[in-house]
Biopython code that builds the backbone (N, CA, C, O; Angstrom):
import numpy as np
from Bio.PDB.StructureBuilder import StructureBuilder

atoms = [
    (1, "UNK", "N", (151.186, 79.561, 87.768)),
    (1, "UNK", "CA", (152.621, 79.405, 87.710)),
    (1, "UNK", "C", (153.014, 78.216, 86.829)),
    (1, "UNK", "O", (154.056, 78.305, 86.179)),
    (2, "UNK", "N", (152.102, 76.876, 86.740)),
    (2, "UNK", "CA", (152.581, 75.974, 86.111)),
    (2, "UNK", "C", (152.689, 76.470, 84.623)),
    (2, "UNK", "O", (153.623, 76.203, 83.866)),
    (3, "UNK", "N", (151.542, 77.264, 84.311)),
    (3, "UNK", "CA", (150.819, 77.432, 82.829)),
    (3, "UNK", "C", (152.450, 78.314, 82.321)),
    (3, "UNK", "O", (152.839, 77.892, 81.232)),
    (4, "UNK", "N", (152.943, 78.896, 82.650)),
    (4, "UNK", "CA", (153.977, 80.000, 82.689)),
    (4, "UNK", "C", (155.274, 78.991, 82.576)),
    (4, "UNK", "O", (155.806, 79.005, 81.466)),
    (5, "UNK", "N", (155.793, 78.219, 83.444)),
    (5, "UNK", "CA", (156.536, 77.308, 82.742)),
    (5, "UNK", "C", (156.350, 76.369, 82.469)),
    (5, "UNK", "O", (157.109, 75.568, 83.015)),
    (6, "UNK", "N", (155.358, 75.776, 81.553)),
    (6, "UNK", "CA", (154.812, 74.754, 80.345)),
    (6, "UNK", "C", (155.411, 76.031, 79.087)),
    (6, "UNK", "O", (156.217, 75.912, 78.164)),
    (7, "UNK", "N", (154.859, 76.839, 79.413)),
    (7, "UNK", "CA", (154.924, 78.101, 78.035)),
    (7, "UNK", "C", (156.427, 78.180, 77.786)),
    (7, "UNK", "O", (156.835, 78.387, 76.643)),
    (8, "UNK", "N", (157.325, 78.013, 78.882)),
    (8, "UNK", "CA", (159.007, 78.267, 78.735)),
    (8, "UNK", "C", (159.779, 76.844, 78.415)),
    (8, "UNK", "O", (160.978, 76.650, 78.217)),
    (9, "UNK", "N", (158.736, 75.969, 78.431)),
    (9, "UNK", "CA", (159.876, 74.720, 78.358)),
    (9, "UNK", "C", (159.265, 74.592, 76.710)),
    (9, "UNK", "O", (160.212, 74.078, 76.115)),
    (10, "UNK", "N", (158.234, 74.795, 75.781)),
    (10, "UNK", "CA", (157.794, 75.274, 75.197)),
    (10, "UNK", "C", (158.454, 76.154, 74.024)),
    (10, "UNK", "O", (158.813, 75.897, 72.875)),
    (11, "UNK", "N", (158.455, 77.334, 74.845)),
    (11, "UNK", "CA", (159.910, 78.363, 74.014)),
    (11, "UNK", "C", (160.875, 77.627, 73.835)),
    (11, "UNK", "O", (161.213, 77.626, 72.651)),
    (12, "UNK", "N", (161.269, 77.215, 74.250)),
    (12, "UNK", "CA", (162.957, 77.076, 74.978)),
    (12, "UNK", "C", (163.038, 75.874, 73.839)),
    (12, "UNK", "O", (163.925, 75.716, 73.001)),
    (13, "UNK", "N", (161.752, 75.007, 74.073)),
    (13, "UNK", "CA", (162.139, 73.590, 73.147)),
    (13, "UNK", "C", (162.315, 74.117, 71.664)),
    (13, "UNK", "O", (163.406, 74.144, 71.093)),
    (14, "UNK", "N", (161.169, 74.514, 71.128)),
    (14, "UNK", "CA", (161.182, 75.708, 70.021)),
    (14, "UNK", "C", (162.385, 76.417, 69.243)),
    (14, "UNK", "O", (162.732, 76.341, 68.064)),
    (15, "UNK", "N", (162.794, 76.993, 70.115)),
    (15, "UNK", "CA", (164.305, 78.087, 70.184)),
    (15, "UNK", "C", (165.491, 76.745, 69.932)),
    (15, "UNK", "O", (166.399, 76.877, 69.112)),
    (16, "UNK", "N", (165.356, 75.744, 70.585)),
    (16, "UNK", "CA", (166.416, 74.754, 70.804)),
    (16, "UNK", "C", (166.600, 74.386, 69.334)),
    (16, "UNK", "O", (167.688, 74.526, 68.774)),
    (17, "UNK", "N", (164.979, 73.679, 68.420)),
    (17, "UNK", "CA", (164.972, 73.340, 66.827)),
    (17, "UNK", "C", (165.498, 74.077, 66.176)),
    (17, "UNK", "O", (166.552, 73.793, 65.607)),
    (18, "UNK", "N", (164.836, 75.384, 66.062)),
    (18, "UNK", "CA", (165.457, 76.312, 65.294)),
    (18, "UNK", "C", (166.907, 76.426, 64.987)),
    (18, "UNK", "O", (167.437, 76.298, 63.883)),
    (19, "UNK", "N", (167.746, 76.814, 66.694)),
    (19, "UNK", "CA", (168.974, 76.693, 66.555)),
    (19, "UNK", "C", (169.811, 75.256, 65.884)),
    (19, "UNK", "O", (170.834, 75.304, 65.202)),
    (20, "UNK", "N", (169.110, 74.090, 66.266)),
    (20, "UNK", "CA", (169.941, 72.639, 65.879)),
    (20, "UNK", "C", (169.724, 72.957, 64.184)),
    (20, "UNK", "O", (170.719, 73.170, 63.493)),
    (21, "UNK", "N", (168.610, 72.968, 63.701)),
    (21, "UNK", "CA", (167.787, 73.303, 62.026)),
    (21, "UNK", "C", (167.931, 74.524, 61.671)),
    (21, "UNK", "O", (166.866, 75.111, 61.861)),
    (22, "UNK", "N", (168.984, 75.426, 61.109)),
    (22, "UNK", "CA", (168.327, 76.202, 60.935)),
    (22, "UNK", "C", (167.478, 76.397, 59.379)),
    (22, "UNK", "O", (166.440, 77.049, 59.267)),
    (23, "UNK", "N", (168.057, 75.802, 58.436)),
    (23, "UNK", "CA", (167.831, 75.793, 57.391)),
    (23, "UNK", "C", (166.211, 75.246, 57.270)),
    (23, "UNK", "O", (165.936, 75.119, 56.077)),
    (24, "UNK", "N", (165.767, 75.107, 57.612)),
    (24, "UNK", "CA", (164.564, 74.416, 57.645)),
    (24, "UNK", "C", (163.442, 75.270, 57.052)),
    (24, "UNK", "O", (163.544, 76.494, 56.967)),
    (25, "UNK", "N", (162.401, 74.609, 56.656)),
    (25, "UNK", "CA", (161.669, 75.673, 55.979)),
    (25, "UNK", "C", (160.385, 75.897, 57.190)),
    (25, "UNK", "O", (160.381, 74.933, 57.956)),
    (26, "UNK", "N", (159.259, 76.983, 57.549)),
    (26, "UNK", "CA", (159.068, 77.125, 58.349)),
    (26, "UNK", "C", (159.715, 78.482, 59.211)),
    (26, "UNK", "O", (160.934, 78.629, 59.306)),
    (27, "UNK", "N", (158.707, 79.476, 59.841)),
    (27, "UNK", "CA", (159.299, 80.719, 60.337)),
    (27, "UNK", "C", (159.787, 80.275, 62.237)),
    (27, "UNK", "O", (159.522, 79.350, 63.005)),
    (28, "UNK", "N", (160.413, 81.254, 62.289)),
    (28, "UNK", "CA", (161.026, 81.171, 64.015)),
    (28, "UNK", "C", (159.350, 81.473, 64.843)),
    (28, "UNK", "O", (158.922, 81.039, 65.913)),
    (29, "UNK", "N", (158.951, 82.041, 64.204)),
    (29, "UNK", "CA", (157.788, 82.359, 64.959)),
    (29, "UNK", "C", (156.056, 81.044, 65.406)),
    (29, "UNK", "O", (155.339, 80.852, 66.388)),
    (30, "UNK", "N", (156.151, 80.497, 63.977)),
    (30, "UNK", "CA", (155.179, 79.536, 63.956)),
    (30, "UNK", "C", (155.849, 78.279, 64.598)),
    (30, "UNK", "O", (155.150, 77.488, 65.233)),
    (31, "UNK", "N", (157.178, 78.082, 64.447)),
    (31, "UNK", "CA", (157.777, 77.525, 65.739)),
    (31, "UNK", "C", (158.378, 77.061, 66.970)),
    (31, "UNK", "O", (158.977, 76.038, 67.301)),
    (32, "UNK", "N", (157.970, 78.316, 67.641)),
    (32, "UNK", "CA", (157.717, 78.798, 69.221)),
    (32, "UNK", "C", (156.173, 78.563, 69.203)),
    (32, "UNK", "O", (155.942, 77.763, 70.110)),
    (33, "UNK", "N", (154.811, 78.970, 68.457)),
    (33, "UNK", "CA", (154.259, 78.556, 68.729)),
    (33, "UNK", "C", (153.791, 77.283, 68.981)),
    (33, "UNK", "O", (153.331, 76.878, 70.049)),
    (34, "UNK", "N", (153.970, 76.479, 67.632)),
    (34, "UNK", "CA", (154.196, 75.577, 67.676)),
    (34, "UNK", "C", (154.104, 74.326, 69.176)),
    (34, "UNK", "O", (153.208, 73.623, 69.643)),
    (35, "UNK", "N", (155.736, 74.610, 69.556)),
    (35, "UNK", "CA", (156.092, 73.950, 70.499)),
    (35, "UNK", "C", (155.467, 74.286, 71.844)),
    (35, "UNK", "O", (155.414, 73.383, 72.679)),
    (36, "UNK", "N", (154.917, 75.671, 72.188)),
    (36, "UNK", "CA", (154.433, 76.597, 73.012)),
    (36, "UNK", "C", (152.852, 75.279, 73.171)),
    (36, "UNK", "O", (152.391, 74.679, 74.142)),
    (37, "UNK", "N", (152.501, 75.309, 71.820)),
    (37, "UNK", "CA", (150.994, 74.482, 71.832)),
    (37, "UNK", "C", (150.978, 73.188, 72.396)),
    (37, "UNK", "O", (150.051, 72.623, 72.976)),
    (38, "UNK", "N", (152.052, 72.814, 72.168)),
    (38, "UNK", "CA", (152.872, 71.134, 72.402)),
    (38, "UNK", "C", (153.044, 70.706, 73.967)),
    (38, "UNK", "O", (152.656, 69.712, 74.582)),
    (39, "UNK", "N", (153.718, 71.758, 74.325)),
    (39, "UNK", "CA", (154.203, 71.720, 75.925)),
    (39, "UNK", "C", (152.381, 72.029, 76.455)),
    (39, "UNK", "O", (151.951, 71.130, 77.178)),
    (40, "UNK", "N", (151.530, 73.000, 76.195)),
    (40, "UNK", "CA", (150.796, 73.182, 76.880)),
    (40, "UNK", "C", (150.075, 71.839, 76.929)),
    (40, "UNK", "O", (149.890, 71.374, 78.054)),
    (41, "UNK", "N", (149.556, 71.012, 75.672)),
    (41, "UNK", "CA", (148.575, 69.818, 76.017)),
    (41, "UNK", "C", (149.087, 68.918, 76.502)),
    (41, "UNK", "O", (148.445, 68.161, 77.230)),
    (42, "UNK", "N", (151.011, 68.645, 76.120)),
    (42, "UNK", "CA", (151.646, 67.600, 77.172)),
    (42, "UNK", "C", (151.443, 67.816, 78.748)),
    (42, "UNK", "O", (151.414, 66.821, 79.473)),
    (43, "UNK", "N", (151.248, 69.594, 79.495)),
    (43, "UNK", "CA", (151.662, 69.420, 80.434)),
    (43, "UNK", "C", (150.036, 69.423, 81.148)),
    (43, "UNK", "O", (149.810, 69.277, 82.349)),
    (44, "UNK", "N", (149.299, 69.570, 80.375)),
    (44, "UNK", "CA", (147.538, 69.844, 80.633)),
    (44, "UNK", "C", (147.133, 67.957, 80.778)),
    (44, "UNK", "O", (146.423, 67.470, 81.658)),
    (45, "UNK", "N", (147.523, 67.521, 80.137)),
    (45, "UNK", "CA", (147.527, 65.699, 80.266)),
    (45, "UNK", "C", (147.949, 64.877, 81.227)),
    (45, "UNK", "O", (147.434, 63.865, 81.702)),
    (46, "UNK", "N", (149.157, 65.550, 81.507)),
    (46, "UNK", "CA", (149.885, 65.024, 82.680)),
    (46, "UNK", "C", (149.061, 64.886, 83.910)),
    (46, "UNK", "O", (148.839, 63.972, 84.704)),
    (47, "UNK", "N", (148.633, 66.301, 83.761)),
    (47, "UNK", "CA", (147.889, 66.947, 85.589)),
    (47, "UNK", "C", (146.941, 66.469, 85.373)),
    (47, "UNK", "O", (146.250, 66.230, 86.364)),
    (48, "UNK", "N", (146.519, 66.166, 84.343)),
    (48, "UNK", "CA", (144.694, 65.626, 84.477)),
    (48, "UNK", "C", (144.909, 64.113, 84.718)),
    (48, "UNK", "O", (143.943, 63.483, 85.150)),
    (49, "UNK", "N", (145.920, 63.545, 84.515)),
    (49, "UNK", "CA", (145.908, 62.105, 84.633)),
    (49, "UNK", "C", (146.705, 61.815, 86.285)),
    (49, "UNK", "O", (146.396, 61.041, 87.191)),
    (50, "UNK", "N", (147.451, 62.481, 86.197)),
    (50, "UNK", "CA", (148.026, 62.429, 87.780)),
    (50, "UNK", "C", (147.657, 63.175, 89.244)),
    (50, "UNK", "O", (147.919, 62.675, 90.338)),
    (51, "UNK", "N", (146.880, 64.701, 89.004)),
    (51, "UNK", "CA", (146.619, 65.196, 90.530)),
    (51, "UNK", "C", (145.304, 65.767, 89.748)),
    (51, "UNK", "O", (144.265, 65.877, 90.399)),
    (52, "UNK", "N", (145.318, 66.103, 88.481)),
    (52, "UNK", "CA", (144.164, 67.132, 87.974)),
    (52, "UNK", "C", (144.279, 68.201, 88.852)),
    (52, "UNK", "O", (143.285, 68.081, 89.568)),
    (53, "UNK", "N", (144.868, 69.128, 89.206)),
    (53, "UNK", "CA", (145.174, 70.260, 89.728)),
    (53, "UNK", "C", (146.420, 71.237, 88.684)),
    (53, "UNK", "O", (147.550, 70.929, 88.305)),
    (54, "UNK", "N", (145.778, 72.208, 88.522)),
    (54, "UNK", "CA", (146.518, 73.208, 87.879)),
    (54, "UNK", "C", (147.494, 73.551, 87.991)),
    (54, "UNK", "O", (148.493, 73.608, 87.273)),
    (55, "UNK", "N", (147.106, 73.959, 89.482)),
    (55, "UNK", "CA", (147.924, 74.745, 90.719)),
    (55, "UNK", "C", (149.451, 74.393, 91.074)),
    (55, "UNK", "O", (150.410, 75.148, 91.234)),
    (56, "UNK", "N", (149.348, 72.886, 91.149)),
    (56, "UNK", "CA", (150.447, 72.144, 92.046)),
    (56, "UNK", "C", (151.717, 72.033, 90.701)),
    (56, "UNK", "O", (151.637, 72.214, 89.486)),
    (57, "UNK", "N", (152.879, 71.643, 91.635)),
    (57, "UNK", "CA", (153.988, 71.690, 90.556)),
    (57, "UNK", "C", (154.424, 70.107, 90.417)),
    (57, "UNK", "O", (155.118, 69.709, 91.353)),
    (58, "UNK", "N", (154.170, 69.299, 89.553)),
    (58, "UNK", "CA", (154.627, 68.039, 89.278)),
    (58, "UNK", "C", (156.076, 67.550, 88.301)),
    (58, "UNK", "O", (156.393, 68.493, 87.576)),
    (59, "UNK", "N", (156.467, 67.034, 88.223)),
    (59, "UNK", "CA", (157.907, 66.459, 87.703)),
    (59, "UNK", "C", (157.097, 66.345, 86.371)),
    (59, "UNK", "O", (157.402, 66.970, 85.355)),
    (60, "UNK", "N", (155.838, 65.331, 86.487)),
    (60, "UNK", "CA", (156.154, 64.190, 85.767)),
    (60, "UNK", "C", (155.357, 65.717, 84.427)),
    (60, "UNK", "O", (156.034, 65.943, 83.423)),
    (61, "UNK", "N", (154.279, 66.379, 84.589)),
    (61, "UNK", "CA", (153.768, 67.332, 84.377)),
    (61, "UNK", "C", (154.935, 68.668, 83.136)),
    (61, "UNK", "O", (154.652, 69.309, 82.124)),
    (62, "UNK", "N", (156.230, 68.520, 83.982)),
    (62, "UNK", "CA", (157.171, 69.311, 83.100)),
    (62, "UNK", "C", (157.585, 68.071, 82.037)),
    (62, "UNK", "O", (157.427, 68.186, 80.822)),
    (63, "UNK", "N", (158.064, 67.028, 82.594)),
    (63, "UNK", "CA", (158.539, 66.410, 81.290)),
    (63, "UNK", "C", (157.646, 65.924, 79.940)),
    (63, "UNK", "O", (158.060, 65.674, 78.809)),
    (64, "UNK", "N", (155.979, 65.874, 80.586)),
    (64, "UNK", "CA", (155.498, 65.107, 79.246)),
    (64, "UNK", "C", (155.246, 66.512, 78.868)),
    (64, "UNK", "O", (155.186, 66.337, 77.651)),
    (65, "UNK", "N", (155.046, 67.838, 79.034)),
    (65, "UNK", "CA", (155.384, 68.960, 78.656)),
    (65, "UNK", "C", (156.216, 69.057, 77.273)),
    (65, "UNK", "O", (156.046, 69.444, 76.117)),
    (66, "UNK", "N", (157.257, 68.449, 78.113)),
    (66, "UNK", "CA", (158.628, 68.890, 77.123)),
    (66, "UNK", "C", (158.096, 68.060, 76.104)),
    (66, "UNK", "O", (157.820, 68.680, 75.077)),
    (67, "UNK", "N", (157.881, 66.909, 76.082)),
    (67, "UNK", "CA", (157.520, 65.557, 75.408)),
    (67, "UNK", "C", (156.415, 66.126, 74.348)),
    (67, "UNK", "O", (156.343, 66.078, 73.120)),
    (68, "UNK", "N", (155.777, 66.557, 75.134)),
    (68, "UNK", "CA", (154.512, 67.195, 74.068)),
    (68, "UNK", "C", (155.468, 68.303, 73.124)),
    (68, "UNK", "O", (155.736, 67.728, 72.069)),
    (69, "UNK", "N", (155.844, 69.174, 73.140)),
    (69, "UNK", "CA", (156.451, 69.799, 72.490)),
    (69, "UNK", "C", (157.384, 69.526, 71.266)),
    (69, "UNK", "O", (157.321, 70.114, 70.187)),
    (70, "UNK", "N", (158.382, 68.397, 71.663)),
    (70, "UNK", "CA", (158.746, 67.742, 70.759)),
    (70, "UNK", "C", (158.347, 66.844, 69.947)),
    (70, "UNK", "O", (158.888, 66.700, 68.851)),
    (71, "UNK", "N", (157.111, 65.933, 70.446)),
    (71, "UNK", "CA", (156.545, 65.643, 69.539)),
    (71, "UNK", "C", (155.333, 66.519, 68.578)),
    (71, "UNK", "O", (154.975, 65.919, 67.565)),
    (72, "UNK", "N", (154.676, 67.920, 68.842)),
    (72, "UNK", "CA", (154.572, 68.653, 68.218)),
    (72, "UNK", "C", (155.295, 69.412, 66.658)),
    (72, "UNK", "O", (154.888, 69.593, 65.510)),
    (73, "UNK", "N", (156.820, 69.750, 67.576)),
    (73, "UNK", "CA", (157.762, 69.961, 66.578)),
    (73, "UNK", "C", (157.669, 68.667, 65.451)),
    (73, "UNK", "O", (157.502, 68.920, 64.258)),
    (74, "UNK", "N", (157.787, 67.320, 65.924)),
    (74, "UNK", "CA", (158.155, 66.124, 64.992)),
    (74, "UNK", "C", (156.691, 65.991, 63.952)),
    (74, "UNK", "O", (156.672, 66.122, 62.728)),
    (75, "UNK", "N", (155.972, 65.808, 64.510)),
    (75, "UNK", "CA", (154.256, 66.203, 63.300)),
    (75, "UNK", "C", (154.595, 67.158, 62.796)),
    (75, "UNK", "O", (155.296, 66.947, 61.806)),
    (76, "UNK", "N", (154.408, 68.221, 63.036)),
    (76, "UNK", "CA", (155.007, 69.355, 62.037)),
    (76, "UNK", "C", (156.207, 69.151, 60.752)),
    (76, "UNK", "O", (156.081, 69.233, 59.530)),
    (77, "UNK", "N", (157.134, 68.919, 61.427)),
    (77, "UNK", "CA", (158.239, 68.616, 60.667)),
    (77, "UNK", "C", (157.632, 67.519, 59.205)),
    (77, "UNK", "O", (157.846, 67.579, 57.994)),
    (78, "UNK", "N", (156.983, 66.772, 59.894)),
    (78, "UNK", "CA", (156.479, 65.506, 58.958)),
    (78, "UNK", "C", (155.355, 65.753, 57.701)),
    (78, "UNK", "O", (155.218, 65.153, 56.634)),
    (79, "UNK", "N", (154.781, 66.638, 58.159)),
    (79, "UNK", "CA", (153.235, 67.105, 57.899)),
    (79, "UNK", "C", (154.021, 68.269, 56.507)),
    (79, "UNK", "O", (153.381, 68.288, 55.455)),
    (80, "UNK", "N", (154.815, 68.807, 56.541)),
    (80, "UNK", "CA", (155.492, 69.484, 55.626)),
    (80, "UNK", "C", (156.335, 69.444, 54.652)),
    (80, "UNK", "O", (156.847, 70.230, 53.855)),
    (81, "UNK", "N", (156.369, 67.964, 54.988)),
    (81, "UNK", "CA", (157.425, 67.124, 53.857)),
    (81, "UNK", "C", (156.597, 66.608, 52.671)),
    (81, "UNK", "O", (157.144, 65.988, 51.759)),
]
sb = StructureBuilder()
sb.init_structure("model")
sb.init_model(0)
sb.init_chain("A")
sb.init_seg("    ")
for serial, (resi, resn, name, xyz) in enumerate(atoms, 1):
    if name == "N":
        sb.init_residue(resn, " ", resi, " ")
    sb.init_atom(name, np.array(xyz, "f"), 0.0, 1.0, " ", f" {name:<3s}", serial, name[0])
structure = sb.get_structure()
């Protein structure tokens, strides 16, 4: 269940760039993944540093999630300039 929304905060962050950027160079698709990749190692870091359990649902787990994601998006962004 966690893995499932890491993957949506992920999308969602993704979907969010696109819409703020659209002009940007870069497809809608490579960034959902992208951010999708971002949220997963932010929220895989979290749990390993705080309960190391998969399973359980943590706060702190969704936000460095999100965190990962956006800073995903921001390397990217950089890495292409």
């Amino acid at each position: 269940m966690t893995l499932i929304l890491w993957i949506a905060i992920g999308i969602a962050a993704g979907w969010l760039k696109r819409m703020m950027f659209p002009g940007r160079p870069g497809g809608f698709v490579p960034t959902l993944v992208l951010a999708v990749i971002g949220a997963l190692i932010g929220g895989y870091i979290a749990t390993y540093f705080t309960t190391g359990d998969l399973a359980a649902l943590h706060p702190a787990g969704f936000a460095v999630a999100l965190l990962g994601a956006v800073l995903m998006l921001l390397v990217a962004a950089k890495l292409r300039i």
